[in-house]
Backbone as a chain_set.jsonl record, in Angstrom:
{"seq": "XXXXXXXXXXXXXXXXXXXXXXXXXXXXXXXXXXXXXXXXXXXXXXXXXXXXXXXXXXXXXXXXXXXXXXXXXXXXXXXXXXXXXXXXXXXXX", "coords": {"N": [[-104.012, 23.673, -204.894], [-104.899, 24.118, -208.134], [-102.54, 24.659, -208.375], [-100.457, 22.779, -208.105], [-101.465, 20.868, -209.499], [-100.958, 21.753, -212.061], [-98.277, 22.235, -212.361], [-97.781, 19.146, -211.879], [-98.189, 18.48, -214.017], [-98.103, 20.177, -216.16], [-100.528, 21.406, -217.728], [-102.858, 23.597, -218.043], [-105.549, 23.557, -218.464], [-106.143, 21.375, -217.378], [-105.457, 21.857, -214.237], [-107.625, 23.699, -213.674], [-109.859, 22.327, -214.464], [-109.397, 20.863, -211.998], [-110.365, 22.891, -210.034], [-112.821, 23.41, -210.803], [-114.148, 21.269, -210.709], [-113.89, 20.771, -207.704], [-114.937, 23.244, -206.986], [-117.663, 22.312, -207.99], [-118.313, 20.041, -205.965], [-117.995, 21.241, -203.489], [-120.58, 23.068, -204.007], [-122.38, 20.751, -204.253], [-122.009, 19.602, -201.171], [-122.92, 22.007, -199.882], [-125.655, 21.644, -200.722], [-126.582, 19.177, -199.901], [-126.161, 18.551, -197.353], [-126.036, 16.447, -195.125], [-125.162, 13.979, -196.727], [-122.675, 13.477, -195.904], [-119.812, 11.225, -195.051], [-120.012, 10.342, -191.381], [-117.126, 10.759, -189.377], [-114.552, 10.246, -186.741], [-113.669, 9.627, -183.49], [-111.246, 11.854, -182.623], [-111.694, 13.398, -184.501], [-114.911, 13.255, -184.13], [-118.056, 15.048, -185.478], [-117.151, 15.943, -187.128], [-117.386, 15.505, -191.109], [-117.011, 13.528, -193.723], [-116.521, 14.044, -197.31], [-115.807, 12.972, -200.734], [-114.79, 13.428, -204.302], [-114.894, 14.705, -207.644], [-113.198, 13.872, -210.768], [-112.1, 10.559, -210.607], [-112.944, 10.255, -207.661], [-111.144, 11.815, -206.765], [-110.735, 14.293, -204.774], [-110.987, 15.038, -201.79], [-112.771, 16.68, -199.126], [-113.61, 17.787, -195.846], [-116.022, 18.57, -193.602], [-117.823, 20.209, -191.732], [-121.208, 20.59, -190.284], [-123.243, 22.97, -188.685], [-125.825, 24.131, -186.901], [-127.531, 26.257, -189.17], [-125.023, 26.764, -190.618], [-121.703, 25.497, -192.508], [-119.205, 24.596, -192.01], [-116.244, 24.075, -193.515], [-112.434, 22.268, -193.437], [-110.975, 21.619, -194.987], [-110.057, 20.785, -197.728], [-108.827, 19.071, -200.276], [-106.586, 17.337, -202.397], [-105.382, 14.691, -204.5], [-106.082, 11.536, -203.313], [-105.105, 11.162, -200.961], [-104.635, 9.633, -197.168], [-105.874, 11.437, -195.085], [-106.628, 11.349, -192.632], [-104.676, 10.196, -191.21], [-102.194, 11.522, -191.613], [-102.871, 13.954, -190.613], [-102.575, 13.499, -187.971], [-101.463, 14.474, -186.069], [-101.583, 16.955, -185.962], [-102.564, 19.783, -183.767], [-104.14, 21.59, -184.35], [-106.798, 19.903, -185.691], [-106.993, 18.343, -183.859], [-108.196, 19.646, -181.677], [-110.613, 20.258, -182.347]], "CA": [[-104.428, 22.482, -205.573], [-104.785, 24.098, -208.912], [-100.813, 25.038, -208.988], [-100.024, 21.258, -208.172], [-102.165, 20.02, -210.887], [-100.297, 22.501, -213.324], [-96.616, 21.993, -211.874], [-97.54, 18.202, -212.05], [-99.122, 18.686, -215.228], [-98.149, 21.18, -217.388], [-102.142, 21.743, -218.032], [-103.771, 24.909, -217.267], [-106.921, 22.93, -218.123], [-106.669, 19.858, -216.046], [-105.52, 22.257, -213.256], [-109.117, 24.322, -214.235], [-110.786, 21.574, -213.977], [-109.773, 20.759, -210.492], [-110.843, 23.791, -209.218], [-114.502, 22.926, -211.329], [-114.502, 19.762, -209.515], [-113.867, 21.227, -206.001], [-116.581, 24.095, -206.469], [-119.25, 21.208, -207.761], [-117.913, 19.173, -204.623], [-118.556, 22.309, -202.21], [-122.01, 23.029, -203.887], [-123.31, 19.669, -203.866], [-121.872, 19.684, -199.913], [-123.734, 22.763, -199.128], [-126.889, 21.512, -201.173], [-126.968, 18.17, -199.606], [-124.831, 18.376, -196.513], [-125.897, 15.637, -194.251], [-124.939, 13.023, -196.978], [-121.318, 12.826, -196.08], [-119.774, 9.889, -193.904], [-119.328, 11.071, -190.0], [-115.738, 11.005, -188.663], [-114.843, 9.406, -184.973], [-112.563, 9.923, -182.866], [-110.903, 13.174, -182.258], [-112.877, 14.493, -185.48], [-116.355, 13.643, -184.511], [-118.342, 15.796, -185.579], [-117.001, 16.451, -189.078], [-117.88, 14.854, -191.761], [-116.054, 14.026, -195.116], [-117.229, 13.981, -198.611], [-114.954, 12.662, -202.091], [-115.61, 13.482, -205.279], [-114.056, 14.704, -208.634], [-112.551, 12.554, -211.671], [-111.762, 9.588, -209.73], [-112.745, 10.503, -206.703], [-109.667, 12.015, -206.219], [-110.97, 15.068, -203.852], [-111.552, 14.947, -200.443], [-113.453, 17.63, -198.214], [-113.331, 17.586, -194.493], [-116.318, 19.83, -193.047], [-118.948, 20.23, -189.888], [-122.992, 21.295, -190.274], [-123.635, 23.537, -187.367], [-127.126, 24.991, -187.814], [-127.232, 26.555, -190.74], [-123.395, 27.032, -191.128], [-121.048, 24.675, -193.054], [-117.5, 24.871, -192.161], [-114.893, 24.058, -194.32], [-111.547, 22.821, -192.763], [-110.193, 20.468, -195.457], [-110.375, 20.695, -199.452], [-107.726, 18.062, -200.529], [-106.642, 16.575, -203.418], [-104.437, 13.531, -204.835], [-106.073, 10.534, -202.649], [-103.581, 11.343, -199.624], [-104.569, 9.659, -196.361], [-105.609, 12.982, -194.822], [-107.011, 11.642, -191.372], [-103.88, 9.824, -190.639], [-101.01, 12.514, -192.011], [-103.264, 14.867, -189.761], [-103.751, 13.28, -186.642], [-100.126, 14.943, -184.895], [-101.771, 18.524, -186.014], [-102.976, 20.203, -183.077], [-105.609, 22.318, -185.047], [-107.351, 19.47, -185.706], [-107.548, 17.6, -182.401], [-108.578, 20.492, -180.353], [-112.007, 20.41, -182.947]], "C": [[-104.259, 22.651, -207.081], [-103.064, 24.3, -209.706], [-100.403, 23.405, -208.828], [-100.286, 20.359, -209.207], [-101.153, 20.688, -212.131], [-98.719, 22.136, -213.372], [-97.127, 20.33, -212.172], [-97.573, 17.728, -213.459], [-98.567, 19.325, -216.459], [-99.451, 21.594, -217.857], [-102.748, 22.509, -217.409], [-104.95, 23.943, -217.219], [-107.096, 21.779, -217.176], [-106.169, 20.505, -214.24], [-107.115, 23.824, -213.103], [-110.199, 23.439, -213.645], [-110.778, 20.838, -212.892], [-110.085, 21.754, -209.949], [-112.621, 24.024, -209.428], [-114.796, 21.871, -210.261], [-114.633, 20.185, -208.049], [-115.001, 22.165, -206.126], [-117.356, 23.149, -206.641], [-119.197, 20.578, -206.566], [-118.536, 19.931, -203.946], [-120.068, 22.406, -202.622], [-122.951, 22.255, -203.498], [-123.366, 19.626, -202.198], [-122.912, 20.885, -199.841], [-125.629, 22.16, -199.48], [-127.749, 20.364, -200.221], [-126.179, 18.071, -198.069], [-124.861, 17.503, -194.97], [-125.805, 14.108, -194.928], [-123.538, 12.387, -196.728], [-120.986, 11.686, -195.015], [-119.021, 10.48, -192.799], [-118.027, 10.473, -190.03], [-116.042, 10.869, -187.404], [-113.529, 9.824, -184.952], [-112.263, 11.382, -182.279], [-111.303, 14.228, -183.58], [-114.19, 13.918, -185.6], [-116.85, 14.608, -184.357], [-118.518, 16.592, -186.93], [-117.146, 15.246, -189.847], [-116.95, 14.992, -193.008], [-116.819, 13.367, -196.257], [-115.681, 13.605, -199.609], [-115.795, 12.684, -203.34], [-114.122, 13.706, -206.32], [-113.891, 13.799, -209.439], [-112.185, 11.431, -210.571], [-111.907, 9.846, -208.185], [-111.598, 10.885, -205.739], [-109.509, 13.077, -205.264], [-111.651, 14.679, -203.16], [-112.111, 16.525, -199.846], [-113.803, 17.254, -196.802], [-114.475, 18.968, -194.247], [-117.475, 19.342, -192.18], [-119.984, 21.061, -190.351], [-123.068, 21.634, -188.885], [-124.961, 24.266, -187.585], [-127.245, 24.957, -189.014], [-125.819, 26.84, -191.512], [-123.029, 25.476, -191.574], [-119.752, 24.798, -193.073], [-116.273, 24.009, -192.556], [-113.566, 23.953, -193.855], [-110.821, 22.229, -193.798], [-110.749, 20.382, -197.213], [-108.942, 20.503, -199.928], [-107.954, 17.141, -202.046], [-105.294, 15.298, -203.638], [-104.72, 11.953, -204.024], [-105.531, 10.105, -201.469], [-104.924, 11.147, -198.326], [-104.336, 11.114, -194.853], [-105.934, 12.858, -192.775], [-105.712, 11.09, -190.591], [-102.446, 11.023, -190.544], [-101.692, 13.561, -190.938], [-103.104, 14.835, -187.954], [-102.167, 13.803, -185.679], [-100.399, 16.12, -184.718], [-102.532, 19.132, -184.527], [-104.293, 20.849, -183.421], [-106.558, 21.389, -184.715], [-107.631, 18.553, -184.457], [-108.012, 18.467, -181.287], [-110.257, 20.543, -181.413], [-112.786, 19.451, -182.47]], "O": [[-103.651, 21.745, -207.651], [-102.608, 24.179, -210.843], [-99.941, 22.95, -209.875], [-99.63, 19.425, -209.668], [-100.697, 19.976, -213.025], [-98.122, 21.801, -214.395], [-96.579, 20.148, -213.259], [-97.027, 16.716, -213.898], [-98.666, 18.884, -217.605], [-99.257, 22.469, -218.7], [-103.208, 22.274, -216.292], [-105.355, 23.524, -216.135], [-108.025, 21.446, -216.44], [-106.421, 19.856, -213.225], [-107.154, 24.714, -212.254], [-111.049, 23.635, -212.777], [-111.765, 20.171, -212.58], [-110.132, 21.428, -208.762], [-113.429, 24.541, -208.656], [-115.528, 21.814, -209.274], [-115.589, 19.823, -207.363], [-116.004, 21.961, -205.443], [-117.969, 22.816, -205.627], [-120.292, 20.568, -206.004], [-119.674, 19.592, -203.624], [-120.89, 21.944, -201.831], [-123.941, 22.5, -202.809], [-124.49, 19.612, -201.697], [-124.04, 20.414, -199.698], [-126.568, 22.257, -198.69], [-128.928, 20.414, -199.869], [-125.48, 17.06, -198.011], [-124.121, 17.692, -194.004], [-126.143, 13.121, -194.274], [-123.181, 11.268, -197.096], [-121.839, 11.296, -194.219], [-117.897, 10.976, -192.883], [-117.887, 9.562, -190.846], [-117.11, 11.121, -186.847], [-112.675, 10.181, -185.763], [-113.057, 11.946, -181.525], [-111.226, 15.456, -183.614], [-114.764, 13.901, -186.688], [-116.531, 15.326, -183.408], [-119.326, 17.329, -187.496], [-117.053, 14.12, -189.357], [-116.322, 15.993, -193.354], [-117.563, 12.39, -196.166], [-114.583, 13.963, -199.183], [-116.929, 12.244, -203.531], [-112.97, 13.302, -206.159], [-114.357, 12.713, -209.095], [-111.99, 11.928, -209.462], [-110.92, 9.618, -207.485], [-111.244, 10.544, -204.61], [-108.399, 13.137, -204.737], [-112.707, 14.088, -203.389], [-111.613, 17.504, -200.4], [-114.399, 16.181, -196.719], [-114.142, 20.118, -194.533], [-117.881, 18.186, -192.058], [-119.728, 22.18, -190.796], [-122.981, 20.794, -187.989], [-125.048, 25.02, -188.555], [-127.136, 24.025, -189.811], [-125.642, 27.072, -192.708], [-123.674, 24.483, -191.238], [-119.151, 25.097, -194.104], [-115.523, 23.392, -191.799], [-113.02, 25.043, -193.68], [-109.632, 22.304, -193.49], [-111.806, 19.896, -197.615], [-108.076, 21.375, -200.0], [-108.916, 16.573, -202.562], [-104.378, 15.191, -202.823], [-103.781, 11.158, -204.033], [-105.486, 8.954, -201.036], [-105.88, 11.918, -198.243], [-103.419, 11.514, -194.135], [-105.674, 13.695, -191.911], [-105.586, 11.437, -189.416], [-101.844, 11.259, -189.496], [-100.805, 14.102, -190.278], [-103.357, 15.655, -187.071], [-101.999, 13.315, -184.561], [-99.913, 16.727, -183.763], [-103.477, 18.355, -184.388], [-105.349, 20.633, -182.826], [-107.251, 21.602, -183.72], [-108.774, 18.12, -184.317], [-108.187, 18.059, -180.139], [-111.128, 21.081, -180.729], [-113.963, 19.38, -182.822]]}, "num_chains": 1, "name": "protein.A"}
């Protein structure tokens, strides 16, 4: 994510500060982690969160107990449940 921002960019810092944005994203997720909006279909179960400058990061993850798993930390606004849905990974979850 942060090499895409830089290659798109030329900006160490604005590729810096997506990787700021994605840890606050993950903390707030672990802090708060039944505020995100469930997922149907062949990803219920997980849940996704957006955040960042423009809400331009996505996060894809599942509360099991006390665990929080992490399958999906995405950036650029990209249609992630549709570009996904041929992956096998994700439909066997």
């Amino acid at each position: 994510m942060a090499e895409h921002a830089y290659t798109v960019s030329g900006d160490v810092d604005a590729a810096l500060r997506r990787l700021d944005q994605a840890e606050a994203l993950l903390a707030d997720i672990l802090a708060q982690p039944a505020v995100g909006a469930r997922l149907g279909g062949p990803l219920a179960g997980w849940q996704v969160r957006h955040g960042g400058a423009g809400r331009a990061l996505t996060v894809v993850y599942r509360v099991d107990d006390a665990w929080v798993s992490v399958v999906l930390v995405a950036f650029g606004g990209q249609d992630w449940l549709t570009r996904s849905s041929g992956r096998n990974a994700l439909s066997e979850w």
